[in-house]
N, C-alpha and C positions, 0 to 999 in steps of 0.2 A: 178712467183716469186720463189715459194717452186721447180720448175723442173730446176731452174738456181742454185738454191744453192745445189740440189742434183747431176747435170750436173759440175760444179765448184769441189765439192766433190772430184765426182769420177774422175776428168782429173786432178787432183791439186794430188792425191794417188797414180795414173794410176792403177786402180782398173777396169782390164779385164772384159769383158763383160759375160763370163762361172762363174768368180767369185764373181760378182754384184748379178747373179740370183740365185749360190748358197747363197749369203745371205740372199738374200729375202726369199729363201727357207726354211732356217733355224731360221730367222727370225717370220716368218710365223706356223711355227711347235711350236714355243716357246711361240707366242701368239696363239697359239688353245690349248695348253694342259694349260697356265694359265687359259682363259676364263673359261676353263671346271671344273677344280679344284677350283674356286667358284662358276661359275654360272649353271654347270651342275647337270643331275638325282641323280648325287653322289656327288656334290658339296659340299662346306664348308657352303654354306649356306643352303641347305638340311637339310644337317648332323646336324646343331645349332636347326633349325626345328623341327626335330625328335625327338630330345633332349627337345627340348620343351614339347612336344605332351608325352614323354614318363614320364616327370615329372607333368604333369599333370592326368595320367592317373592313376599313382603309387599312386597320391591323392586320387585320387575317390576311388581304391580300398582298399586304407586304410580306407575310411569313411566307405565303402560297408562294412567291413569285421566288422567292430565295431558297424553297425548294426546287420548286421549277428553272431556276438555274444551277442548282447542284445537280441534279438531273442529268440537263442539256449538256454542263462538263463532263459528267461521266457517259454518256452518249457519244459525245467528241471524242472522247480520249480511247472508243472502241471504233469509230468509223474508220472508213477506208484509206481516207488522207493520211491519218493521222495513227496508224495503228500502234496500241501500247501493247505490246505482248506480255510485261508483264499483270499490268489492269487486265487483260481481255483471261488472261491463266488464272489469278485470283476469283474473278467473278463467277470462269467458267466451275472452278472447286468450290466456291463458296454456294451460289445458289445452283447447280446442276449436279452439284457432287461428281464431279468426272476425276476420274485420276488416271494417271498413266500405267503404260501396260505392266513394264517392271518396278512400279508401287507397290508398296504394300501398307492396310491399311487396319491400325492396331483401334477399336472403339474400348475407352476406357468408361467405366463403371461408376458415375456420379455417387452412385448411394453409399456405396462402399466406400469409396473416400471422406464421404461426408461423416461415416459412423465412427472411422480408423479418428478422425481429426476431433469429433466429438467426446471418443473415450481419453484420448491423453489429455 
């Protein structure tokens, strides 16, 4: 059916047989460089990709960087310049666990309060 109405076409034009297959040719050249301009390594749809990948990456190092500056203050706030004694005695009890010599130091019992608060 579709080689009658292409056959019809080209005898209804009288569209030469050198210039049927320049068109195809040309035809051909015009759907390979569309194909590739969306569906190619460099395509539009790549490209929308990458764009993607790179707004999500610009996130994270904005999150990174905002720790890396909560960081660098509490860094500051323990250097020599600048000593906070109360920061540098918190930090030292919280991650070192150090306590002073006349402390004393009471650990309560998570489960047991969890059960006392669940029974009333």
């Amino acid at each position: 059916m579709t080689t009658d109405i292409l056959y019809n076409f080209v005898k209804v034009h009288k569209i030469t047989k050198p210039l049927f297959i320049g068109y195809c040719i040309v035809f051909s050249v015009i759907f390979y460089f569309l194909f590739f301009i969306f569906f190619g390594d460099k395509g539009l749809i790549e490209y929308y990709s990458l764009k993607k990948q790179i707004a999500n990456r610009e996130a994270t190092k904005q999150e990174l960087l905002s720790k890396m500056q909560a960081k660098k203050n509490m860094v500051d706030g323990i250097s020599l310049n600048s000593l906070d004694l109360d920061l540098l005695d918190e930090q030292s009890r919280k991650v070192l666990g150090y306590v002073g010599k006349d402390e004393l130091v009471i650990y309560q019992d998570k489960t047991k309060e969890e059960k006392h608060d669940t029974r009333n």
